[in-house]
N, C-alpha and C positions, 0 to 999 in steps of 0.2 A: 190652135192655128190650123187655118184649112188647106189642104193642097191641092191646086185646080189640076182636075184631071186632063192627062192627055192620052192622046190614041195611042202610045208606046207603053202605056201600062202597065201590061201585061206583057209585055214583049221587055219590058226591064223587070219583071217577075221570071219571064221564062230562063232570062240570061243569069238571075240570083240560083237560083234552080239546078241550071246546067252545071256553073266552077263547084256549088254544092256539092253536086253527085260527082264530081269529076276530083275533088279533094274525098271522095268518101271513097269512093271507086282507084285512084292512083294512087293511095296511101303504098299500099303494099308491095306493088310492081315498081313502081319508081323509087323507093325507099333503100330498097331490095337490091336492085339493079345497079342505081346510081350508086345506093351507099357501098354496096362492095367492091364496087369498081372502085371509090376513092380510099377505100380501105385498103384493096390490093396494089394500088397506084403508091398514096403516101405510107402505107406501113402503118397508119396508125389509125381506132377507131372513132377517134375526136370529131372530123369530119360526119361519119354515120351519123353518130348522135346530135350534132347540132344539125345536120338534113333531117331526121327526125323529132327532132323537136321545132324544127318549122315549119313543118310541112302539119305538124299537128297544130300549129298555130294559124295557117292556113287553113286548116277545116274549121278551128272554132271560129275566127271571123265569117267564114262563108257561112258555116250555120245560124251564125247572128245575123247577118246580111239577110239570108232567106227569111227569117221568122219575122223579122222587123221589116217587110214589107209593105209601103201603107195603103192602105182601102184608097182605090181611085173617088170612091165616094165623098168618104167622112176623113181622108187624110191621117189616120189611125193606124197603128199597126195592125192586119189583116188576121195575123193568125194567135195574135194573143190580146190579154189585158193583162193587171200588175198581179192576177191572183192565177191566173187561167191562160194555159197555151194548146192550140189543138192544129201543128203542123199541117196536117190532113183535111182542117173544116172547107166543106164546098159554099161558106157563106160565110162573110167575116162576120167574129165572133161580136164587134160589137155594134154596127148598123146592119148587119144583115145579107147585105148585098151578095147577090151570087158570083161565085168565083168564075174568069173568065165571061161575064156580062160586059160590055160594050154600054161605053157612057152616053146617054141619049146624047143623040147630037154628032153623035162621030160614029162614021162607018165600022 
């Protein structure tokens, strides 16, 4: 199945991106923070631990969000196939297409 590209593309890549880093980057401070406050608030560390184990549930979806990206091209996921993942490729790994390229046709 093909996905017709639109000029937000990339701009719905950049937003997979950002909750990404921002679940990879808040794990610790907010965890930290929130969960000892609700420790020291109810007494008890029940609360901590289900905030952290959401919150790590939260980064594995955004890291599946990110990687399953699809090629504004071929409609594919961008940075893998069923054998092969390269987070980092500047060209999807399976038509080629350069990362951040603009779809003929759109500004």
């Amino acid at each position: 199945m093909r996905v017709l590209p639109s000029p937000s593309s990339w701009d719905d890549y950049r937003r997979r991106r950002r909750l990404f880093w921002i679940a990879f980057l808040g794990y610790l401070p907010v965890v930290a923070s929130v969960g000892l406050f609700l420790k020291w608030l109810l007494g008890s560390e029940v609360p901590f631990l289900v905030l952290a184990l959401t919150w790590m549930a939260f980064f594995f979806v955004a890291g599946i969000r990110m990687n399953t990206f699809p090629c504004p091209r071929c409609g594919r996921p961008f940075f893998q196939t069923l054998f092969y993942g390269n987070p980092l490729a500047k060209r999807c790994v399976r038509c080629g297409w350069p990362k951040w390229e603009p779809m003929p046709g759109f500004p």
